[in-house]
MDTraj code that builds the backbone (N, CA, C; nanometers):
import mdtraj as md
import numpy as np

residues = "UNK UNK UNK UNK UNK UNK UNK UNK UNK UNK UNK UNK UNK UNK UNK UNK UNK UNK UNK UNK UNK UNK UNK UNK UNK UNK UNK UNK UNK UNK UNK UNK UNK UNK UNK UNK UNK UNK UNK UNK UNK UNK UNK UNK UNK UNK UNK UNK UNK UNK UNK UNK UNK UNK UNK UNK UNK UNK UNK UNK UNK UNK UNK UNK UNK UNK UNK UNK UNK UNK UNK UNK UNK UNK UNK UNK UNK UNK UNK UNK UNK UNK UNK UNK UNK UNK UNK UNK UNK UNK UNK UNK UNK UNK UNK UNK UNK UNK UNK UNK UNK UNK UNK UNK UNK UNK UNK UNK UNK UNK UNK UNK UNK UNK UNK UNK UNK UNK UNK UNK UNK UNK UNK UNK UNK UNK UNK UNK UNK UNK UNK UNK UNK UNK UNK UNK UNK UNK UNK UNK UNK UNK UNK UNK UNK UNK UNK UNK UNK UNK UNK UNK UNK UNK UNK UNK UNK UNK UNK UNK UNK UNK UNK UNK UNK UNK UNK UNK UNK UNK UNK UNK UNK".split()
xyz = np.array([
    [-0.8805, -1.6330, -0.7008],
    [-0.7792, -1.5943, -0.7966],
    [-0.7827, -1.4419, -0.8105],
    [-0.6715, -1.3899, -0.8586],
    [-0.6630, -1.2185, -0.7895],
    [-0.6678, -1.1849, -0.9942],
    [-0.6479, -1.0598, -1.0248],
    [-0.6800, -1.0118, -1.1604],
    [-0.5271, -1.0662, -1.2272],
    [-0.3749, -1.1048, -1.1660],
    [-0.3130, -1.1672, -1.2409],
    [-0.2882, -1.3418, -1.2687],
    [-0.3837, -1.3787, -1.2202],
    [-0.4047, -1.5099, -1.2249],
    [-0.3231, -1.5766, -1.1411],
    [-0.3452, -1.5306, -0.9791],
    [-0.2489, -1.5626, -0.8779],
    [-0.3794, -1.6723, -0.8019],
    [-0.3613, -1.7543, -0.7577],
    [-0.4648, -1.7916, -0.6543],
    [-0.4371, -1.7722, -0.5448],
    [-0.4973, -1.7412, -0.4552],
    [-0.5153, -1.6516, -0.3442],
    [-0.5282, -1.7825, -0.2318],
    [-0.3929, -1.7961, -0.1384],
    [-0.3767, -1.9446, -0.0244],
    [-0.3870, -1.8211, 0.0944],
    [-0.3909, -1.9045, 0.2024],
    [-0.4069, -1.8387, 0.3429],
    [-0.2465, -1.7805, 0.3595],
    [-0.1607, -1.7876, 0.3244],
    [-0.0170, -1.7295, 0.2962],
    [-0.0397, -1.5798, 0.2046],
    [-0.1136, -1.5629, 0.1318],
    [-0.1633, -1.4560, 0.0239],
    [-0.2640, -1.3707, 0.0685],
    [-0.3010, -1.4070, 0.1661],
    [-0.4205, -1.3275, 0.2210],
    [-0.3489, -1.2963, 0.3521],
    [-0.2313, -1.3206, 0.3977],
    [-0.1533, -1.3098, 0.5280],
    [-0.1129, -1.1530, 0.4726],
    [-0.0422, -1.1726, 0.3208],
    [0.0701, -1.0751, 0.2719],
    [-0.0432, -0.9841, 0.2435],
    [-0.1675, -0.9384, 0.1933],
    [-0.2844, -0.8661, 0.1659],
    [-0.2959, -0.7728, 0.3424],
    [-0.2956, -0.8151, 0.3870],
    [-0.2906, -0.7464, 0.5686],
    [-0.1376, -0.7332, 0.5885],
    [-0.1049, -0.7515, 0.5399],
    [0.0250, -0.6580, 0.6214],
    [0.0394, -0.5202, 0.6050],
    [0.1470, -0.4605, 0.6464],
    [0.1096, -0.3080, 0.6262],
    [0.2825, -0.2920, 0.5854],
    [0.2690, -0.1618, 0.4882],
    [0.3645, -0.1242, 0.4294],
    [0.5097, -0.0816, 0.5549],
    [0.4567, -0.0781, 0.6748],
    [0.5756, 0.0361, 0.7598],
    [0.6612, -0.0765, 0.8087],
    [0.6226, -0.2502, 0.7838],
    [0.6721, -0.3320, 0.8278],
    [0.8090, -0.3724, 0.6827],
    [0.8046, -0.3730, 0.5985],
    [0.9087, -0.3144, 0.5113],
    [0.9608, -0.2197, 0.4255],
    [0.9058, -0.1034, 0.4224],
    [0.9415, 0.0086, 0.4161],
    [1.0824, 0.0593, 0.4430],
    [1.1956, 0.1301, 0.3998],
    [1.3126, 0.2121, 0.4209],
    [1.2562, 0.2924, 0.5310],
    [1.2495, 0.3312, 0.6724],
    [1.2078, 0.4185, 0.7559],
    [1.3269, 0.5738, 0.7318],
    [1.4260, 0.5549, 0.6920],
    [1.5136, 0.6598, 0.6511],
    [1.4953, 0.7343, 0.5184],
    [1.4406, 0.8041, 0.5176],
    [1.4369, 0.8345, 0.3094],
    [1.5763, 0.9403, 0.3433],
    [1.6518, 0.9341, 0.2202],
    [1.6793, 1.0070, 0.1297],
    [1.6483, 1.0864, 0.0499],
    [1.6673, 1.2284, 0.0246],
    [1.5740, 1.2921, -0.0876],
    [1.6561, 1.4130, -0.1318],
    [1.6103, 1.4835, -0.2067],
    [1.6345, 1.6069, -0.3142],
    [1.5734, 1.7345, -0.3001],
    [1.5854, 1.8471, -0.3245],
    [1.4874, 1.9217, -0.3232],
    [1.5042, 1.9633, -0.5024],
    [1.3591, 1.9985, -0.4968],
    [1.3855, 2.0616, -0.6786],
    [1.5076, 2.1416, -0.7316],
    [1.5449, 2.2236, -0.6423],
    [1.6210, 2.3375, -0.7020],
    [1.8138, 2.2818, -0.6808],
    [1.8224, 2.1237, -0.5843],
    [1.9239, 2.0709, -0.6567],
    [1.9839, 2.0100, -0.7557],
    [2.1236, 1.9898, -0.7985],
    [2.1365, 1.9765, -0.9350],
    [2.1606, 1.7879, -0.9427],
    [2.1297, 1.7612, -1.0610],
    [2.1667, 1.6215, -1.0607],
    [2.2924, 1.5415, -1.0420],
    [2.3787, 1.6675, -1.0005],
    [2.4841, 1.6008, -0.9104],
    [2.4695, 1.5103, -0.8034],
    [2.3861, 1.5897, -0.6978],
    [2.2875, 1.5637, -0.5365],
    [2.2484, 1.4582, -0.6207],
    [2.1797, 1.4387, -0.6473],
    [2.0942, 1.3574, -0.6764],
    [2.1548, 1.2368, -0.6981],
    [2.2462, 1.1890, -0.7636],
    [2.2984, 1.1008, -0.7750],
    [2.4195, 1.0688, -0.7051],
    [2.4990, 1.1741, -0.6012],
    [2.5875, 1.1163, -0.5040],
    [2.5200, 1.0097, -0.3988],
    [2.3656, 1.0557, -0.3861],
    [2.2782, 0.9531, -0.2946],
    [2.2450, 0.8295, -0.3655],
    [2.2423, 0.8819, -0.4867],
    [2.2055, 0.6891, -0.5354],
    [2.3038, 0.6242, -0.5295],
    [2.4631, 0.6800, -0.5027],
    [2.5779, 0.6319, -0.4734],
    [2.5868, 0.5326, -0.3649],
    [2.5406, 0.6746, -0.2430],
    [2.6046, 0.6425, -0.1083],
    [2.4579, 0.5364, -0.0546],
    [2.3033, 0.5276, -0.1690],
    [2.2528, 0.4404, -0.1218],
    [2.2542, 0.3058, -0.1836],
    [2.2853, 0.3171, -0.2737],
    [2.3335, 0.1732, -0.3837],
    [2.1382, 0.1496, -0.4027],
    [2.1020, 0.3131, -0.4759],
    [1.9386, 0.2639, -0.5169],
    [1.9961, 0.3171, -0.6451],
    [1.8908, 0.3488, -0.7622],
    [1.8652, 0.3898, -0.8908],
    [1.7324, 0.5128, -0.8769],
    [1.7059, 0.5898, -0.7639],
    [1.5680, 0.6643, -0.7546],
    [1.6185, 0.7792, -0.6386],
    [1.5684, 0.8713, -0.6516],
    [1.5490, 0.9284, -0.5064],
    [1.4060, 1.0238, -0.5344],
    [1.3416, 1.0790, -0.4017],
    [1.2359, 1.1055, -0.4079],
    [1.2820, 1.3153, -0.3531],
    [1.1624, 1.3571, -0.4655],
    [1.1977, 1.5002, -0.4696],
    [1.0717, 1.5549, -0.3930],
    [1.1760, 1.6440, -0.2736],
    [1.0116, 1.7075, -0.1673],
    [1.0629, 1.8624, -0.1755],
    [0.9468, 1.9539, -0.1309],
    [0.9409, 2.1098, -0.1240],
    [1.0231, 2.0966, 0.0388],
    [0.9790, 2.2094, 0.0932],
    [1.0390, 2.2497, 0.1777],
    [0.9965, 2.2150, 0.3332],
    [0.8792, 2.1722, 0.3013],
    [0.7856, 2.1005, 0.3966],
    [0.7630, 1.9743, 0.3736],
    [0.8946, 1.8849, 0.3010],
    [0.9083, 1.7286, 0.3121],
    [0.7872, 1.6733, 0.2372],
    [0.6763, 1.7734, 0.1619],
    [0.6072, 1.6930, 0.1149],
    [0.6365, 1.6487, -0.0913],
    [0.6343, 1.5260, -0.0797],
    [0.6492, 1.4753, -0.2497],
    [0.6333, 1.5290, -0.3423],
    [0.7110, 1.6065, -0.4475],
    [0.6196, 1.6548, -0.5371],
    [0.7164, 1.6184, -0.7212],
    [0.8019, 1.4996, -0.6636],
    [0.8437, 1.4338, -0.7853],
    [0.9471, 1.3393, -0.7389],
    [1.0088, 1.2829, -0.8280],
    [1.1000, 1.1347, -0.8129],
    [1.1956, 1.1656, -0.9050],
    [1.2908, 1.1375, -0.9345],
    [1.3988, 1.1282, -1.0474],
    [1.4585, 0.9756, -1.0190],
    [1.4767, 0.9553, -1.1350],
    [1.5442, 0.8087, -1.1661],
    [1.6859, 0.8152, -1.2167],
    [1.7570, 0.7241, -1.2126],
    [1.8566, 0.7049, -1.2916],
    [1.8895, 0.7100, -1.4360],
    [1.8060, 0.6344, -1.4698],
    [1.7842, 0.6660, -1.6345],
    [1.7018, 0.8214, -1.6785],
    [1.6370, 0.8773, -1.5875],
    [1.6370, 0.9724, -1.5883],
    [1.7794, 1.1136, -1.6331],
    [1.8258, 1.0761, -1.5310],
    [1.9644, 1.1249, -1.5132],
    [2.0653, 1.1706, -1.5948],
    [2.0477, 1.0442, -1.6404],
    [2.1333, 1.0048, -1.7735],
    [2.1018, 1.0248, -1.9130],
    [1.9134, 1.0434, -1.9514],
    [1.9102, 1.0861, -2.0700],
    [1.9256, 1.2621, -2.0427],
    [1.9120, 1.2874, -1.9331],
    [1.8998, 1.4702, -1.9693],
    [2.0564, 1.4722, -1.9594],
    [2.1623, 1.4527, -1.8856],
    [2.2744, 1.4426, -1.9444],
    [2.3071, 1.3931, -2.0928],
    [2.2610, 1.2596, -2.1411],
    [2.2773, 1.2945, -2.3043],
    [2.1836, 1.4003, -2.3802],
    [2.1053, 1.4022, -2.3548],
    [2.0050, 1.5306, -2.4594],
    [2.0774, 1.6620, -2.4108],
    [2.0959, 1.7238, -2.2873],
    [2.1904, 1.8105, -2.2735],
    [2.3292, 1.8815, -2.2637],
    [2.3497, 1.7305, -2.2536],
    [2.5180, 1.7799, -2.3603],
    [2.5957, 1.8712, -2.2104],
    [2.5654, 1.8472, -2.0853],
    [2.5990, 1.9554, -1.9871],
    [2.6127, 1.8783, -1.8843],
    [2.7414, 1.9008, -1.7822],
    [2.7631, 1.8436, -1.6646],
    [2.6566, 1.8397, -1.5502],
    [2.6369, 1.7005, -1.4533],
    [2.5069, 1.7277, -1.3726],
    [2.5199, 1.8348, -1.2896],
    [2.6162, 1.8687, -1.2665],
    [2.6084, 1.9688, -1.1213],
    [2.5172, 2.1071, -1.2130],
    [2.5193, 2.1133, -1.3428],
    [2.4894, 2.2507, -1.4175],
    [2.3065, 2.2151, -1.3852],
    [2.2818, 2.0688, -1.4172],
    [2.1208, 2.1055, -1.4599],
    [2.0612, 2.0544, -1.3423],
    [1.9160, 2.1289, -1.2772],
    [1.8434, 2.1218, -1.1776],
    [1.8202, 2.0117, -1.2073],
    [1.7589, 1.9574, -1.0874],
    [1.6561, 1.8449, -1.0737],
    [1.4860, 1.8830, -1.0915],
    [1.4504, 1.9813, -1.0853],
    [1.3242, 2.0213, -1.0957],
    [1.3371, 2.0339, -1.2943],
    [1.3814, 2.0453, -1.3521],
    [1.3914, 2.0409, -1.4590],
    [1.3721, 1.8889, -1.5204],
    [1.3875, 1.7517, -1.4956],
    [1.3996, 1.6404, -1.4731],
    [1.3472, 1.5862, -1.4217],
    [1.2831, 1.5975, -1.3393],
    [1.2170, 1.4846, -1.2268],
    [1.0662, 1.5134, -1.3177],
    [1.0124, 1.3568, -1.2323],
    [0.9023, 1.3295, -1.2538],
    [0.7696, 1.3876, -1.1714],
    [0.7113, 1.4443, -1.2314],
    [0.6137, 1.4765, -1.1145],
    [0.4434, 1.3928, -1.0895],
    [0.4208, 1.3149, -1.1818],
    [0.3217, 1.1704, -1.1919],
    [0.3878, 1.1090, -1.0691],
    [0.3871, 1.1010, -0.9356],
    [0.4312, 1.0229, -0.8096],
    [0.3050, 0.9965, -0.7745],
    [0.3470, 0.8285, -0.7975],
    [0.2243, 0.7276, -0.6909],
    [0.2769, 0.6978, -0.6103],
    [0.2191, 0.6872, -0.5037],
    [0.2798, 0.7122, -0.3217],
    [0.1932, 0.5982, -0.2179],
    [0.2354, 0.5662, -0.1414],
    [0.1495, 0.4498, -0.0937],
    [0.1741, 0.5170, 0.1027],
    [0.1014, 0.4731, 0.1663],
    [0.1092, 0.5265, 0.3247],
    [0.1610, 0.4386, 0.3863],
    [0.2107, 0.4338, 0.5146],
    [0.2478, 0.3233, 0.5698],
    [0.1517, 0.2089, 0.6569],
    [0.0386, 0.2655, 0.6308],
    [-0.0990, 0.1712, 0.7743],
    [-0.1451, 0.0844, 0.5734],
    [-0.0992, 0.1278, 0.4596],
    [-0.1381, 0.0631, 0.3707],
    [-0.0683, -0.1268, 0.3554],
    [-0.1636, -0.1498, 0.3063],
    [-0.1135, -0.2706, 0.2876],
    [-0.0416, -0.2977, 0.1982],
    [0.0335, -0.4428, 0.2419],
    [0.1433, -0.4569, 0.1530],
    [0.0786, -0.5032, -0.0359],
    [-0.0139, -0.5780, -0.0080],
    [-0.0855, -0.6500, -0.1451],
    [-0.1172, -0.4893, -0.2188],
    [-0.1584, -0.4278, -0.1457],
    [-0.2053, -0.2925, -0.2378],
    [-0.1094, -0.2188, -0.2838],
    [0.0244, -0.1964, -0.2375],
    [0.1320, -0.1018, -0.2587],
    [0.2070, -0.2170, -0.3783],
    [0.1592, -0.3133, -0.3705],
    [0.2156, -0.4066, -0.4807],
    [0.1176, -0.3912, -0.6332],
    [0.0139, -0.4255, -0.5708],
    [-0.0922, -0.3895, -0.6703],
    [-0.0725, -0.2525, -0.7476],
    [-0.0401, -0.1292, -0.6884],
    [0.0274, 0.0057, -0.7540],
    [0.1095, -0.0037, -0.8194],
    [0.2229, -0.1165, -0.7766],
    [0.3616, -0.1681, -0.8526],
    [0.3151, -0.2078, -0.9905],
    [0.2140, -0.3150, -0.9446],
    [0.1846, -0.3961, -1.1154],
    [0.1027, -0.2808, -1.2339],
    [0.0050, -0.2352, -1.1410],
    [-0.0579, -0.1281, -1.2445],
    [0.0008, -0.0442, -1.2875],
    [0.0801, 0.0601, -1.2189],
    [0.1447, 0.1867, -1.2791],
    [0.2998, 0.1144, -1.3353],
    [0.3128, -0.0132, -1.3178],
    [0.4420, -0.0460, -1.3733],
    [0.5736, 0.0182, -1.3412],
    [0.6070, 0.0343, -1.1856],
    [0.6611, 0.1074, -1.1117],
    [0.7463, 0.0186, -0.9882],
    [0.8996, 0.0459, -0.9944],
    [0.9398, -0.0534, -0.8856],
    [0.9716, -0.0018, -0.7498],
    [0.9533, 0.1323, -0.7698],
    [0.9085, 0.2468, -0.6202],
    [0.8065, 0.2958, -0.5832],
    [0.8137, 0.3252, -0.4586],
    [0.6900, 0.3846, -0.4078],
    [0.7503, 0.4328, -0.3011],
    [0.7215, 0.6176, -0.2970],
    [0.7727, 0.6992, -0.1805],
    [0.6739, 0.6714, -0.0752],
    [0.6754, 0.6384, 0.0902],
    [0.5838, 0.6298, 0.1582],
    [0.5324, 0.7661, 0.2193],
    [0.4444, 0.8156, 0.2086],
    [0.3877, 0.9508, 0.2448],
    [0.3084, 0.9751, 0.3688],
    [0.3228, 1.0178, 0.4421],
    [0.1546, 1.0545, 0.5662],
    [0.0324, 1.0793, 0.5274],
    [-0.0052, 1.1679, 0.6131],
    [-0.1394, 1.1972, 0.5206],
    [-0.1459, 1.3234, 0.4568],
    [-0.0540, 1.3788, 0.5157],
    [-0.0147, 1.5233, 0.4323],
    [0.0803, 1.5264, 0.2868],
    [0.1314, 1.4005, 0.2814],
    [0.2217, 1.4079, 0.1759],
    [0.3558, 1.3536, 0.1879],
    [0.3922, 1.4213, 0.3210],
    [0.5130, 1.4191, 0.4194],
    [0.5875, 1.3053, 0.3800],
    [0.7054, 1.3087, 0.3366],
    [0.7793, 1.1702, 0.2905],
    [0.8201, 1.1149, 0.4225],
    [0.7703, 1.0137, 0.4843],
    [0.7980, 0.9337, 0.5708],
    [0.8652, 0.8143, 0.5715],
    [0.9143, 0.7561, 0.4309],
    [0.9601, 0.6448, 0.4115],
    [0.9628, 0.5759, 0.2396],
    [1.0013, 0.4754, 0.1763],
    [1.0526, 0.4480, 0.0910],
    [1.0205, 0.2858, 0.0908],
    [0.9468, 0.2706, -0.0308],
    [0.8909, 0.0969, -0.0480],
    [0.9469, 0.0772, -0.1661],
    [1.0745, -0.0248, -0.2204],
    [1.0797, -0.0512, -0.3353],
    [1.0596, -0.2227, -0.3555],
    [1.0845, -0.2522, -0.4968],
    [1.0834, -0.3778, -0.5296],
    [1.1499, -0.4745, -0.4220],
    [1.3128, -0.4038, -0.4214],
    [1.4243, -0.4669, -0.3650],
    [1.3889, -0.5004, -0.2548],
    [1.3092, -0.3918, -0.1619],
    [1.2589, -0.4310, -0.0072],
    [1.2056, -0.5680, -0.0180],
    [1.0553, -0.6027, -0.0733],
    [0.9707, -0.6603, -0.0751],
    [1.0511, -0.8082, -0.1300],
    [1.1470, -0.7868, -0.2336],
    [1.2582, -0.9130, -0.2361],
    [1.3524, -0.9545, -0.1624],
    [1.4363, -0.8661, -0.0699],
    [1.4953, -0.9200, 0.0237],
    [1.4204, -0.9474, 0.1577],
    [1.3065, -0.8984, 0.1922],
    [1.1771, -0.9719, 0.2887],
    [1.1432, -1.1026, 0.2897],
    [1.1398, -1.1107, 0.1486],
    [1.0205, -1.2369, 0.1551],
    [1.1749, -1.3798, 0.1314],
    [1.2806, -1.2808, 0.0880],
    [1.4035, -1.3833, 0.0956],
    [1.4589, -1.4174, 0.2599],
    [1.4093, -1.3292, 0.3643],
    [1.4555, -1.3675, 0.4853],
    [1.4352, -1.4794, 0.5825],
    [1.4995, -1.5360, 0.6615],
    [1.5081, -1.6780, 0.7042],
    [1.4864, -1.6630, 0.8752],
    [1.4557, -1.5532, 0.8950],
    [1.4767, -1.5027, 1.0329],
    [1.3286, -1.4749, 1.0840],
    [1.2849, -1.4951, 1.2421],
    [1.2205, -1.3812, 1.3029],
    [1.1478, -1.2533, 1.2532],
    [1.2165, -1.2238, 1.2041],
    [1.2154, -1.0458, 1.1223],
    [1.1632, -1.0661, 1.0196],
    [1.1257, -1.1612, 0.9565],
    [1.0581, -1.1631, 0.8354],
    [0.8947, -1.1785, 0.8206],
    [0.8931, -1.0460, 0.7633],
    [0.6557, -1.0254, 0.7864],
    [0.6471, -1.1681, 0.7617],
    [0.5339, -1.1830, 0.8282],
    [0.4889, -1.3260, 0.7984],
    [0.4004, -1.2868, 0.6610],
    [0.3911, -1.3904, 0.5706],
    [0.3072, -1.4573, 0.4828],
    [0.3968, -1.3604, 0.2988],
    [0.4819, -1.3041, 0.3527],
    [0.5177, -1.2014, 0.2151],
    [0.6312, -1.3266, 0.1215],
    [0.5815, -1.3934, 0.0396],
    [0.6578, -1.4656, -0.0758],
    [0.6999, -1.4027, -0.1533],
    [0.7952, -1.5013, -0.2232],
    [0.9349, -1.4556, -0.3284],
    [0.8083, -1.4795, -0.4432],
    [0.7314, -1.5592, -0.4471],
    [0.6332, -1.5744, -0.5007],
    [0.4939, -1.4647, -0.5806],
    [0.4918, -1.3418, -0.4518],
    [0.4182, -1.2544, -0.4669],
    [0.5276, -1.1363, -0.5179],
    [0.6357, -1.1394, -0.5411],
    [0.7195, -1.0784, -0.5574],
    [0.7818, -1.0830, -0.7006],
    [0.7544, -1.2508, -0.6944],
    [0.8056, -1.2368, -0.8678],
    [0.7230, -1.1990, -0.9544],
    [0.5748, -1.2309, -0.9164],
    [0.4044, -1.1716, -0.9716],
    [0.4392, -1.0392, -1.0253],
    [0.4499, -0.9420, -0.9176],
    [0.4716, -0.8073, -0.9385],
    [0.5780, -0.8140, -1.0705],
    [0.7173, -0.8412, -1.0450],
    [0.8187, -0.7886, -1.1197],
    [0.7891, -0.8681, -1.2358],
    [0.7672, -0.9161, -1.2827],
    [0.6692, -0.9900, -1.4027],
    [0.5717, -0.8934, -1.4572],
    [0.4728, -0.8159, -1.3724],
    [0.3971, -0.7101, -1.4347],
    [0.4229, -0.6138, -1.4662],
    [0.5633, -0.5650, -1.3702],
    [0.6329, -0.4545, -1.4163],
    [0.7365, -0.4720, -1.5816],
    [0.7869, -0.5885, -1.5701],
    [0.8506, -0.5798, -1.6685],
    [0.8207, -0.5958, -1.8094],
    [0.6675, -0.6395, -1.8089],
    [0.5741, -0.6544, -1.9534],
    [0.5930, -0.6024, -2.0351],
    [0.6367, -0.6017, -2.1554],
    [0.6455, -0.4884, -2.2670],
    [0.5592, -0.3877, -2.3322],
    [0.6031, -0.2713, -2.3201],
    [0.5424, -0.1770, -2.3282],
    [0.4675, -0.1450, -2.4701],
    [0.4984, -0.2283, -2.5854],
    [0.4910, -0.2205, -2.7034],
    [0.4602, -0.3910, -2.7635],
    [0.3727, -0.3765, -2.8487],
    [0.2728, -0.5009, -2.8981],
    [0.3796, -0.5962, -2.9245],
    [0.4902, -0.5098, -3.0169],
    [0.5885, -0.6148, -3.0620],
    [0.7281, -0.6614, -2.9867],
    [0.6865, -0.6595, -2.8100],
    [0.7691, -0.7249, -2.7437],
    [0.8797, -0.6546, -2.7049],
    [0.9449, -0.5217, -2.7709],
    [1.0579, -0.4380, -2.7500],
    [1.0459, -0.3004, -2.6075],
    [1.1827, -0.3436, -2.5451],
    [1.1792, -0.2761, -2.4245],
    [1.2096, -0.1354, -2.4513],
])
top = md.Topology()
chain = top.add_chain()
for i, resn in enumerate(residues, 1):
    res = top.add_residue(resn, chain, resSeq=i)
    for name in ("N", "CA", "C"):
        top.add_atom(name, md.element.get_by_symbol(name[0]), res)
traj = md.Trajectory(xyz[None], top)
């Protein structure tokens, strides 16, 4: 049995060895700090995500901006996105997972930091790729060939269950 009270079948220990580069986004999308949250959100457009990942100049990570992000510094600032940076906004707390990582562990990051992204990085930092919830749910939903072996809708709902826990004693999101 694993720390969320999952029991652990030879299907669960399949998805524990897999490695992140087998569903991973191999294309990222990204930002640099000094664009405005315009950029930033024509890509969550043209990618139909809610995130993009913010790198320096040498592609390596050094924050994330969200959607709801987005949207409260547009209400607290009272100012069109194209006016306010993204380095002003973004997050710079980025947990990052590699791609030779496994899939159970980049999930395990999911449940702990309560997080439904994860930028995939090298070993330098280097944004190489993009792991979200959605991946790991339309995977383990596939009927094909192409689908990692042993990754369940099962280990999937685990996670988004830990992510969505309430943050506050009395149940309010």
């Amino acid at each position: 049995m694993d720390a969320w009270g999952v029991v652990l079948t030879r299907t669960h220990i399949e998805v524990i060895k897999m490695h992140v580069d087998k569903v991973m986004n191999p294309r990222p999308r990204f930002v640099k700090a000094h664009q405005s949250l315009a950029d930033a959100v024509a890509i969550m457009v043209e990618r139909d995500c809610g995130w993009v990942p913010v790198v320096d100049d040498a592609k390596r990570v050094v924050g994330v901006i969200t959607d709801r992000d987005i949207c409260l510094a547009a209400h607290d600032r009272d100012k069109r996105l194209k006016n306010i940076a993204v380095e002003g906004v973004m997050r710079t707390n980025v947990h990052a997972c590699r791609p030779k990582d496994r899939i159970g562990d980049a999930q395990a990051v999911m449940r702990t930091r309560r997080i439904r992204r994860l930028p995939v990085t090298d070993a330098d930092g280097k944004l190489v790729g993009l792991l979200s919830l959605s991946d790991l749910a339309r995977r383990a939903g596939m009927n094909d060939e192409n689908k990692p072996k042993g990754l369940t809708s099962l280990d999937v709902a685990h996670t988004l269950a830990a992510i969505c826990e309430p943050r506050s004693a009395d149940g309010a999101y």
